[in-house]
C-alpha positions as CSV (number, residue, x, y, z in Angstrom):
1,X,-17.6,-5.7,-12.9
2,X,-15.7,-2.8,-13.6
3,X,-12.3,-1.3,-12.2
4,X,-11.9,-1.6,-8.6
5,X,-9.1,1.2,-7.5
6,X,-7.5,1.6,-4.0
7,X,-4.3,3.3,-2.6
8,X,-2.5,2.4,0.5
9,X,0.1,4.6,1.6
10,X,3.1,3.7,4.3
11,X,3.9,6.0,6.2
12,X,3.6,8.1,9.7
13,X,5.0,11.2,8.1
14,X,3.1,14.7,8.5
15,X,2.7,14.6,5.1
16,X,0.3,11.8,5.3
17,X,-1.9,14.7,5.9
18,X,-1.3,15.8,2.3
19,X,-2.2,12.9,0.8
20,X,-5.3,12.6,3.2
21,X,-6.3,15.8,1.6
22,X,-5.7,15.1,-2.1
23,X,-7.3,11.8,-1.7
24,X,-10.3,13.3,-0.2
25,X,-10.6,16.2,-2.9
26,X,-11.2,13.3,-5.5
27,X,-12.7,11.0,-3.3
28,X,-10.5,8.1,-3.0
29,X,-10.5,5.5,-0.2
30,X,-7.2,4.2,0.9
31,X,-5.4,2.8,3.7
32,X,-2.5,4.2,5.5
33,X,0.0,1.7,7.7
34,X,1.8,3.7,10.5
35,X,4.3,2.1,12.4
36,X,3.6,2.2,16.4
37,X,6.1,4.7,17.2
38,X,8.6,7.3,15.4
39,X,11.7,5.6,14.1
40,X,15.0,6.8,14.3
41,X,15.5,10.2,12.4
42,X,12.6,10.3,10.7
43,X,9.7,13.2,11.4
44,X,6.1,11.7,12.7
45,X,3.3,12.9,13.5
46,X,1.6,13.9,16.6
47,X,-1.4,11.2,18.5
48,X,-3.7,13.7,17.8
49,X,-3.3,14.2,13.9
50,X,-2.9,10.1,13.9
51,X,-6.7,10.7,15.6
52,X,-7.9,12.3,13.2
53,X,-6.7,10.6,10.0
54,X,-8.0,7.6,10.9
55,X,-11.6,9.1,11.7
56,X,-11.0,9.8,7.5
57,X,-9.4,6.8,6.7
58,X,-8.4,3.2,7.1
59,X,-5.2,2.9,9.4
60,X,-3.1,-0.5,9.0
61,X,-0.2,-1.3,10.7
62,X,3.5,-0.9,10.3
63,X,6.0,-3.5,11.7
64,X,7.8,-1.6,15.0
65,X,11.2,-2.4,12.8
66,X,12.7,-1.4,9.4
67,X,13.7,-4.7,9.0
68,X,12.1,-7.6,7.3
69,X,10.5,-10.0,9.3
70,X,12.6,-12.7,7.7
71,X,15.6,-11.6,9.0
72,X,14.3,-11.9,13.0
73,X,14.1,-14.8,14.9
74,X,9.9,-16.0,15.5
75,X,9.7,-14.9,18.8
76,X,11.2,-11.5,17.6
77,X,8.9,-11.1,14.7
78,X,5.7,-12.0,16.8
79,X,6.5,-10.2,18.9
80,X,7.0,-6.8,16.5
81,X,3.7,-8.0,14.8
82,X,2.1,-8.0,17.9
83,X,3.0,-4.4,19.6
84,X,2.3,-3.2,16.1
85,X,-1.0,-3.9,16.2
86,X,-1.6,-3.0,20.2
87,X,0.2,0.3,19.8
88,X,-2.0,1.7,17.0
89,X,-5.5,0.4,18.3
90,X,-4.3,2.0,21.5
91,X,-4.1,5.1,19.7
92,X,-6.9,4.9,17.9
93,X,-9.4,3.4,20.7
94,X,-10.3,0.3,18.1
95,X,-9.5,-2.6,16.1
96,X,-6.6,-2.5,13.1
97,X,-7.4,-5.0,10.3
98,X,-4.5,-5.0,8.1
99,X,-0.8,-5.3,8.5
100,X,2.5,-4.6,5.9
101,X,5.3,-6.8,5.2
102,X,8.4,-4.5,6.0
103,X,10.3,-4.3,3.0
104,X,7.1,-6.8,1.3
105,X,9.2,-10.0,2.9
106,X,7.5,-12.8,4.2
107,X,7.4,-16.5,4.2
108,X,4.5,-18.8,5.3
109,X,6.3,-18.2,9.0
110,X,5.3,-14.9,9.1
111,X,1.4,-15.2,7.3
112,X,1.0,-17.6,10.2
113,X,2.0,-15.2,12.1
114,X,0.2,-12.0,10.9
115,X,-2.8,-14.5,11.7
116,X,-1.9,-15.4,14.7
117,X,-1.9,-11.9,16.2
118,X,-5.3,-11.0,14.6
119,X,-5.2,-9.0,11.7
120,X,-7.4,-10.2,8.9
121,X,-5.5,-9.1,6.0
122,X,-1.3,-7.9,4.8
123,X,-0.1,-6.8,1.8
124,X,2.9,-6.9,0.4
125,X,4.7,-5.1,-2.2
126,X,4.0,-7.8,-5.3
127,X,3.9,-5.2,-8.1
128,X,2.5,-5.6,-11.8
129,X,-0.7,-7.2,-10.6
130,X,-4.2,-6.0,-10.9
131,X,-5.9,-8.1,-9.2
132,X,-6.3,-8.2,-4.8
133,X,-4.4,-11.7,-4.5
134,X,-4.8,-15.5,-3.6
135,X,-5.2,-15.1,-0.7
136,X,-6.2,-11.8,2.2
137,X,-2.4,-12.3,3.6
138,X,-0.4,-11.9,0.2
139,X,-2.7,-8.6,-1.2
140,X,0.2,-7.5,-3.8
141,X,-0.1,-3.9,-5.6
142,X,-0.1,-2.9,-8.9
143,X,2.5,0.3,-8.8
144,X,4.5,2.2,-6.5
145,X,3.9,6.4,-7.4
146,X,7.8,6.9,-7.6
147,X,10.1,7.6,-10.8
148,X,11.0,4.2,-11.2
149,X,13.9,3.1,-14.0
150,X,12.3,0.9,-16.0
151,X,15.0,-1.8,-15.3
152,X,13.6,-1.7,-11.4
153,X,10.4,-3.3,-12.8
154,X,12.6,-6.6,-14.3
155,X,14.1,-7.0,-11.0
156,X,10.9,-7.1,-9.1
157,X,9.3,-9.3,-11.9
158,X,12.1,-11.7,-11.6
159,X,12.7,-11.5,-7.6
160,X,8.8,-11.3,-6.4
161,X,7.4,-14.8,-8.7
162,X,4.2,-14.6,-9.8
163,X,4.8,-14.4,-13.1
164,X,1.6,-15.5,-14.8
165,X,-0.4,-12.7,-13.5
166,X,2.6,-10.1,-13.7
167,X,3.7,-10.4,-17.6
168,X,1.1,-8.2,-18.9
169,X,2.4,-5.7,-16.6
170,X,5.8,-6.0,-16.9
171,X,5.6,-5.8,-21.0
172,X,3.7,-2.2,-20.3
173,X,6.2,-1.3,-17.6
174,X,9.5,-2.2,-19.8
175,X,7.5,-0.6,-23.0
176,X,7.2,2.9,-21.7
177,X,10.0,5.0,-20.9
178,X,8.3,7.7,-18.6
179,X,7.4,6.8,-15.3
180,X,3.6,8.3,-15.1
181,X,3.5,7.1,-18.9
182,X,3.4,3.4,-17.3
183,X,1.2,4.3,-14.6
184,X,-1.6,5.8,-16.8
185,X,-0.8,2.7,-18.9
186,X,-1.3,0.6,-15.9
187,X,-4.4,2.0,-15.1
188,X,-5.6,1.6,-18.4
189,X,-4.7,-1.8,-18.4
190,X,-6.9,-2.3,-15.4
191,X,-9.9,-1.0,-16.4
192,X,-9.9,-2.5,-19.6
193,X,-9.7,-6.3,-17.7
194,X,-11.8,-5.4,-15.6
195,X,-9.4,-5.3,-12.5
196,X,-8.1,-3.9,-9.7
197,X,-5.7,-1.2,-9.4
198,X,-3.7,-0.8,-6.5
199,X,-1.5,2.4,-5.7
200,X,1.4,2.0,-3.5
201,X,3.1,5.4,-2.1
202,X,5.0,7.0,0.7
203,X,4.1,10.2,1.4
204,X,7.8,11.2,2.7
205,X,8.6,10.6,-0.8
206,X,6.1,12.4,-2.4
207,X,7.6,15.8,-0.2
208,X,10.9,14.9,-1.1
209,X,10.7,14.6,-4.5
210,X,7.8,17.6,-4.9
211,X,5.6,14.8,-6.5
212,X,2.2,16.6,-5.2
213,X,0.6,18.0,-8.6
214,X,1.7,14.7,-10.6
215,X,-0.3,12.8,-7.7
216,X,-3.2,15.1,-8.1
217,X,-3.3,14.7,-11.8
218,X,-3.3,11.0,-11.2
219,X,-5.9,10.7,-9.2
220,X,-7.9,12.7,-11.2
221,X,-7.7,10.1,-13.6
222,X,-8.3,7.6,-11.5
223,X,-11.7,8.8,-10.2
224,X,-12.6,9.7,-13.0
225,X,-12.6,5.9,-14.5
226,X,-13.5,4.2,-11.4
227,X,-16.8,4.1,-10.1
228,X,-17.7,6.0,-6.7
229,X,-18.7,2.7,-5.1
230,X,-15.4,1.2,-6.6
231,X,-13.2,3.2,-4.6
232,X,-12.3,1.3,-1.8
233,X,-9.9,0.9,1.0
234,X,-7.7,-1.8,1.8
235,X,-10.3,-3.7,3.9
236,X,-13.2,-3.0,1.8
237,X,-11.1,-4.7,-1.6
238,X,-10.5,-7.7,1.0
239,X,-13.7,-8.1,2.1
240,X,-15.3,-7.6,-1.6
């Protein structure tokens, strides 16, 4: 088998439409979780671009709240998971698969819950891993396409567990100073086991920080290693 490579991007921002586009131009699957509705002070976009992005792409789900899941009582949380999920297939006039941990926190409470309301698959935001996870409910990534300190990568190490499957990751992480040094590392790393890759990135970012001809350059790279038939969604890595 050779490198499996997907993206999956949180947002709801009208530069989701960016990314769309970039990810298109080098023909890259990935999944996009929108939130059911526009949260406080933040731009989203209209039904109508939501339409068509998802006729391009996999659309996951968003919790309604910015806060974790842990941090609500269960009726609270079921119910968030819930209207997540009816809000967006409203939308889109069909079935939503995957879900995101807000701020990646869960405990067994909250798989069960995922569950419970349908979805088939979560991620969460496990990173060093290149692999698609135990289990369909705890699908971790590999990096987040941000300027990271290389110190945030020993916090997430330590405060995330998994640390069998993480330590090759974190020695690359901690050993290269610049941020898209590790990432190409990273992908590197990937490919050469055999694994999967999984970018993590918010699009609302991306415009802030004028990250849009690094993320070209990226996945450039990325196709260009990984196997048309290898480039898959969210759903598809789950279902492989």
């Amino acid at each position: 088998m050779s490198l499996l490579f997907t993206c999956s991007v949180d947002g709801g921002h009208p530069a989701d439409l960016r990314v769309s586009d970039l990810l298109a131009k080098h023909e890259v699957r990935a999944t996009f979780f929108i939130p059911p509705r526009r949260r406080a002070g933040q731009p989203f976009f209209t039904r109508q671009q939501m339409r068509e992005l998802g006729q391009r792409f996999e659309l996951g789900s968003l919790a309604r709240s910015e806060r974790p899941l842990t941090e609500l009582s269960a009726r609270e949380a079921g119910s968030d998971i819930f209207d997540s999920k009816r809000r967006l297939e409203d939308h889109l006039g069909r079935a939503v698969s995957g879900f995101a941990y807000p701020k990646g926190a869960y405990r067994q409470r909250e798989i069960d819950l995922v569950k419970a309301c349908g979805f088939r698959y979560a991620r969460n935001l496990t990173t060093l891993r290149i692999d698609a996870g135990s289990t369909p409910f705890e699908m971790p990534v590999t990096m987040q396409f941000y300027p990271h300190f290389r110190g945030v990568y020993l916090c997430s190490f330590l405060g995330h567990g998994g640390w069998p499957q993480r330590c090759a990751g974190l020695r690359l992480a901690l050993r290269h100073v610049g941020w898209m040094e590790r990432l190409h590392a990273m992908l590197n790393l990937a490919r050469l086991k055999e694994g999967v890759f999984h970018l993590h990135l918010k699009s609302a970012e991306l415009e802030a920080l004028a990250l849009w001809a690094a993320l070209d350059g990226f996945l450039a790279c990325a196709a260009a290693c990984t196997p048309p038939g290898n480039r898959l969604d969210n759903e598809q890595l789950f279902l492989r």
